[in-house]
N, C-alpha and C positions, 0 to 999 in steps of 0.2 A: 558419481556414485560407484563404478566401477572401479576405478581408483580406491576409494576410502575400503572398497570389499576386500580388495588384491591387498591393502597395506594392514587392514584386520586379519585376512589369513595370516601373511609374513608374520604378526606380531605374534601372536596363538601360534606359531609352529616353531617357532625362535625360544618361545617360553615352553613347550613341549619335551623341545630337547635341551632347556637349560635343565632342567629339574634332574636331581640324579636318585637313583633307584636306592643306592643305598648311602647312608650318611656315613661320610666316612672322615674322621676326626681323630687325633691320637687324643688319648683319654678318655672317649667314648665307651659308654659300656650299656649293654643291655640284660635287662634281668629274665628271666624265663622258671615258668613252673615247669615241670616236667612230668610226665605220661609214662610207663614202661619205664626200662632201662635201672639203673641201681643208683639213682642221683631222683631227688624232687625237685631239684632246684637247679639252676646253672646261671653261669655269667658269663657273656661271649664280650671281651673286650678287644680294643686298638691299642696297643700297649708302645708304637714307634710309626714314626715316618721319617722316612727317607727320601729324599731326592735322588735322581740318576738317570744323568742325560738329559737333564728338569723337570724332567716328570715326577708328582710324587707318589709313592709306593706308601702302603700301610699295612704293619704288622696286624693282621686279626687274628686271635684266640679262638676259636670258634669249635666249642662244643670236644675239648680236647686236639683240633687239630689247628696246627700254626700254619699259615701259611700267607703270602704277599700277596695286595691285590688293589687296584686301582680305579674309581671311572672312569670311564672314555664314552667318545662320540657315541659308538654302539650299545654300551651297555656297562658290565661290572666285568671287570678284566683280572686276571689272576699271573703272578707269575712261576712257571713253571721247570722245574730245576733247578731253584735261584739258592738253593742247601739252607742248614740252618740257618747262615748269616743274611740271608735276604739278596736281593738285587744290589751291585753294586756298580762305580763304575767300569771294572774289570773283566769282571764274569760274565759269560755267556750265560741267556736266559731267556726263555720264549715266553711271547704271549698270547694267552689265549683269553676270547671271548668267554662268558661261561652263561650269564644271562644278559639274553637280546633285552635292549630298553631304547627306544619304543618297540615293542612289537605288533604285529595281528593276531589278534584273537586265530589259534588254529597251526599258527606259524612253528615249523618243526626244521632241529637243525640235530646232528650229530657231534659228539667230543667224546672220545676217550671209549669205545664201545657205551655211551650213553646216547638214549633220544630226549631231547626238550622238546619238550611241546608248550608254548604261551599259550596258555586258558581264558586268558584274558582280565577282566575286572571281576570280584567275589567279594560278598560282604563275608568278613570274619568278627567273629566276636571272640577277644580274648579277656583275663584279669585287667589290661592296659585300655579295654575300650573296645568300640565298634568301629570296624576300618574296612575302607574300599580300597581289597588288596590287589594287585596283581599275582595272579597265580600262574605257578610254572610247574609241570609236570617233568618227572624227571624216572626214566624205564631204564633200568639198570639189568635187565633178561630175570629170569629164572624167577619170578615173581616177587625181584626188589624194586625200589620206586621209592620215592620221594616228593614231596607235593607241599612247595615253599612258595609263600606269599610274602610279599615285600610291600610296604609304604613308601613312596619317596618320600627323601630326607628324612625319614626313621630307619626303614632296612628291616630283615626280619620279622615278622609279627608271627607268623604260623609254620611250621614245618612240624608235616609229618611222616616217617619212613617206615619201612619195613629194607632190613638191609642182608646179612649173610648170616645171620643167626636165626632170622626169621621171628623177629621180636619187633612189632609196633611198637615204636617210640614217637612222643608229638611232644611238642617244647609251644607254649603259650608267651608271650612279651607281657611281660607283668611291669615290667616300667622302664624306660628308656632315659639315661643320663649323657644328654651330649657331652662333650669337651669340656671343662672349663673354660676355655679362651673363648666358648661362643656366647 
């Protein structure tokens, strides 16, 4: 009995951390209504992957900002420096954690003069459906912040900020088109 207990945990903790927080695929795209801000609408797409060093890297579009970024063991990883051309195998390029996956509910880490805070599981209702997101708080000082909830294997469902203009913006997933290839 103890046995079959110990070999149902390992299974459930093995599939815990297979699951990745954000789906990340080139030719992936997500649709978003938008809140605030001088757009209704947006598309945050994967537009390139690259390998390097074999790990693979993904160009995401995201809300006008480009930039590299990957899963790993810990969570969604970003790379940092890596210029317009992306990570390659030449260039010098750091990486950083951005969101912990798995976390605790409460679990708070620092980046970049930002605090995270994992909030844990939250039901969202967006255009795309009702989802049990994980939400992550993001304290940027001076009364900016950020408050994104992700789905494994979709990514994105809810973000909403207030950032240096002091204008609440909130992006809704109104429908999610994986890759072709999947």
């Amino acid at each position: 009995m103890r046995t079959t207990i110990l070999a149902l945990g390992a299974m459930l903790a093995f599939q815990a951390h297979a699951e990745e927080l954000f789906a990340l695929n080139a030719g992936a795209e997500w649709f978003y209504e938008m809140e605030g801000g001088e757009a209704s609408e947006a598309v945050v797409r994967i537009d390139e992957a690259r390998s390097v060093h074999g790990v693979v890297w993904y160009r995401l579009d995201e809300f006008g900002d480009v930039f590299w970024v990957r899963n790993g063991d810990g969570g969604q990883i970003e790379a940092v420096e890596a210029g317009d051309e992306g990570p390659d195998e030449k260039r010098f390029f750091e990486e950083v954690l951005v969101f912990r996956y798995p976390a605790e509910p409460g679990e708070r880490w620092e980046l970049f003069d930002t605090e995270f805070t994992y909030q844990g599981l939250r039901p969202v209702d967006v255009p795309a459906g009702r989802f049990d997101c994980h939400a992550y708080h993001l304290d940027m000082g001076d009364g900016r912040y950020a408050l994104s909830c992700f789905v494994p294997e979709i990514g994105l469902v809810y973000n909403e900020s207030v950032l240096d203009d002091g204008e609440k913006t909130v992006a809704r997933l109104a429908r999610f088109e994986p890759s072709p290839d999947q």
